[in-house]
mmCIF file of the C-alpha atoms, coordinates in Angstrom:
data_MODEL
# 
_entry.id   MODEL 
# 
loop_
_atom_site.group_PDB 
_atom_site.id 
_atom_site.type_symbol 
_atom_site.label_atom_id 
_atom_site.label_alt_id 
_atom_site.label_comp_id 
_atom_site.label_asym_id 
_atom_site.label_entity_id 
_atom_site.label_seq_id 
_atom_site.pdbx_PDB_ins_code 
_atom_site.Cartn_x 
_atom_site.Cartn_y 
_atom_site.Cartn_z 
_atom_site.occupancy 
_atom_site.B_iso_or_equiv 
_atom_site.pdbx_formal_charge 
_atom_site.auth_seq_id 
_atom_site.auth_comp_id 
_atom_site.auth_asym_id 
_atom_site.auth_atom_id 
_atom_site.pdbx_PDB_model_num 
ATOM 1  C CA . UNK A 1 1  ? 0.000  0.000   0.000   1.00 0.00 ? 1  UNK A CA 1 
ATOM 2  C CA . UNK A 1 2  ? 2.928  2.576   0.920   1.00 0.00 ? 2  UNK A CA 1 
ATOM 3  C CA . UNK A 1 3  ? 4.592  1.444   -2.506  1.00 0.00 ? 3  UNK A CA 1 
ATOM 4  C CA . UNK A 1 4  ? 1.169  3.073   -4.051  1.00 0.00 ? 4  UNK A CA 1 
ATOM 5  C CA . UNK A 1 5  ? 1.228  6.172   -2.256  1.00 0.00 ? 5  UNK A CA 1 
ATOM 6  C CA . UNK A 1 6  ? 4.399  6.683   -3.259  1.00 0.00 ? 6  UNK A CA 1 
ATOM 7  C CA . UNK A 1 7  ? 3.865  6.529   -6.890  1.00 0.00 ? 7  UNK A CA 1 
ATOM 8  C CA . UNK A 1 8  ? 0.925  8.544   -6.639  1.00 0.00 ? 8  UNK A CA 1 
ATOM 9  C CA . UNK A 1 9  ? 2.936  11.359  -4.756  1.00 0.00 ? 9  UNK A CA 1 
ATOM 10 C CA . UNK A 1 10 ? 5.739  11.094  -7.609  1.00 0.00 ? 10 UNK A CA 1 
ATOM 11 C CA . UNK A 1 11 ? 3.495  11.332  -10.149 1.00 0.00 ? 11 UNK A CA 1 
ATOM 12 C CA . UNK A 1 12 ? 1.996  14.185  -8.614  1.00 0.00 ? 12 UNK A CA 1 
ATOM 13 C CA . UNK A 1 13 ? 5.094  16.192  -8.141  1.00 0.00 ? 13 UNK A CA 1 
ATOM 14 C CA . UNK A 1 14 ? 6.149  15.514  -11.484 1.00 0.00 ? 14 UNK A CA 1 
ATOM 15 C CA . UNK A 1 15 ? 2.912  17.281  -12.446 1.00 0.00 ? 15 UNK A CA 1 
ATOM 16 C CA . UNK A 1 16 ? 3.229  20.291  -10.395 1.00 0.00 ? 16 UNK A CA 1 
ATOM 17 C CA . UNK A 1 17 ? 0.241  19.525  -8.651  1.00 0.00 ? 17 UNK A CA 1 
ATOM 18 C CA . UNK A 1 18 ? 0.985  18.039  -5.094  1.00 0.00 ? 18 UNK A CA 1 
ATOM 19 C CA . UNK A 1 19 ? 1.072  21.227  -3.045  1.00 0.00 ? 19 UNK A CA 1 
ATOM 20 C CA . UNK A 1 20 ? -2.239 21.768  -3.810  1.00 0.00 ? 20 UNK A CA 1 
ATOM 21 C CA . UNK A 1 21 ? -3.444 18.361  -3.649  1.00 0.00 ? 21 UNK A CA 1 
ATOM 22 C CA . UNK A 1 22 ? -1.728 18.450  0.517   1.00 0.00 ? 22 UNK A CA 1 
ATOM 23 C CA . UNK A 1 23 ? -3.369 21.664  0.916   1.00 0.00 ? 23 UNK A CA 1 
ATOM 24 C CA . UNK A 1 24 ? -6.994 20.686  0.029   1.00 0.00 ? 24 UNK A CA 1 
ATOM 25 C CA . UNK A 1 25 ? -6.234 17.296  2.304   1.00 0.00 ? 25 UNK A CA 1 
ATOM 26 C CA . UNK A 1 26 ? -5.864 19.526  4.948   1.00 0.00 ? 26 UNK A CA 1 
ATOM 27 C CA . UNK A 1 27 ? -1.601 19.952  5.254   1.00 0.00 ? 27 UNK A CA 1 
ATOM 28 C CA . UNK A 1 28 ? 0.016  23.760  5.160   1.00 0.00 ? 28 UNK A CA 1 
ATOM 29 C CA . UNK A 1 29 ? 3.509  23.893  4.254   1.00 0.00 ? 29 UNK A CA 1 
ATOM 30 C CA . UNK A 1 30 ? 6.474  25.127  6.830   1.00 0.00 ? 30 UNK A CA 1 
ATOM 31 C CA . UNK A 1 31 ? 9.977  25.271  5.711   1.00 0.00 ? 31 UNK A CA 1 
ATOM 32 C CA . UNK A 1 32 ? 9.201  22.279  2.922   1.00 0.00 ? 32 UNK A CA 1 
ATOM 33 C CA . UNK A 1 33 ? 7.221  20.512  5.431   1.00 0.00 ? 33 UNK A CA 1 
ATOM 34 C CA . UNK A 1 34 ? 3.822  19.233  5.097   1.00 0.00 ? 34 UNK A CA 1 
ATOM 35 C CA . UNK A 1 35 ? 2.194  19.757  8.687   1.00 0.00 ? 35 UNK A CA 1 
ATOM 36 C CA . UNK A 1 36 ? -1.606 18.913  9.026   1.00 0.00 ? 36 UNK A CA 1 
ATOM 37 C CA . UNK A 1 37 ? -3.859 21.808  10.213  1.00 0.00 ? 37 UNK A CA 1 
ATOM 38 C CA . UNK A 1 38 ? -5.977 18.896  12.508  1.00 0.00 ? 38 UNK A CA 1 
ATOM 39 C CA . UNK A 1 39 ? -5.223 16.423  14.667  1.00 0.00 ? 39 UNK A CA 1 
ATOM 40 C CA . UNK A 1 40 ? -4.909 12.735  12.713  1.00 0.00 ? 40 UNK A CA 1 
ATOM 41 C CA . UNK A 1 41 ? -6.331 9.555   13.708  1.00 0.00 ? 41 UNK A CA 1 
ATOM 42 C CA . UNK A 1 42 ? -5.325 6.441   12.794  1.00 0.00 ? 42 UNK A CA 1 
ATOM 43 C CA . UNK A 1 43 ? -6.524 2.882   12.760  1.00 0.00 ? 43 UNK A CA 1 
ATOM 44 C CA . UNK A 1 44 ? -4.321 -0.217  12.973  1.00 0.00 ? 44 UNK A CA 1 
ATOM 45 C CA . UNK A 1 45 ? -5.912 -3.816  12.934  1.00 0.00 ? 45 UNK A CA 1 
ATOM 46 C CA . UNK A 1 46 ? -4.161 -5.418  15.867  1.00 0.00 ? 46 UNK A CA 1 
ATOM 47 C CA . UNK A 1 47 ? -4.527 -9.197  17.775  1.00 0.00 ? 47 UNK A CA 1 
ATOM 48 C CA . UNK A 1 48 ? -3.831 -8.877  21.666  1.00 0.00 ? 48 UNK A CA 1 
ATOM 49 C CA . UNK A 1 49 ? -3.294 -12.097 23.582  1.00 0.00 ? 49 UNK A CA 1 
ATOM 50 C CA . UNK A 1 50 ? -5.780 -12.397 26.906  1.00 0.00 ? 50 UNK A CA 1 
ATOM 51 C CA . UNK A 1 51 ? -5.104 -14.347 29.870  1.00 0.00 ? 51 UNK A CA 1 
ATOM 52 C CA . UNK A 1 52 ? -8.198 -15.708 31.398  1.00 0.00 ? 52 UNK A CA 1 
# 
C-alpha cells in the first residue's frame, strides 16, 4: 500500500500539482514541510493475547 502512495505522490510532483493536492487534504507547508492543520487519527488492525 505505501509502494502506491508513493507513486501517486511522484506522479503528482512531477505534475506540479501536489502542493495543492496536501493543501486541500488539509496539510500547510512550513519550511518544505507538510504539517496537518488537525489532529490525525489512525486505525491499525491489531490481535492482543488475553489471559483468562
Amino acid at each position: 500500500m505505501l509502494e502506491v502512495v508513493e507513486i501517486q505522490f511522484k506522479e503528482m510532483t512531477e505534475m506540479g500539482t501536489l502542493d495543492e493536492y496536501l493543501q486541500e487534504c488539509g496539510y500547510k507547508f512550513e519550511n518544505d514541510i507538510a504539517v496537518p492543520l488537525s489532529e490525525m487519527v489512525g486505525f491499525e488492525k491489531q490481535a492482543i493475547q488475553i489471559n483468562k
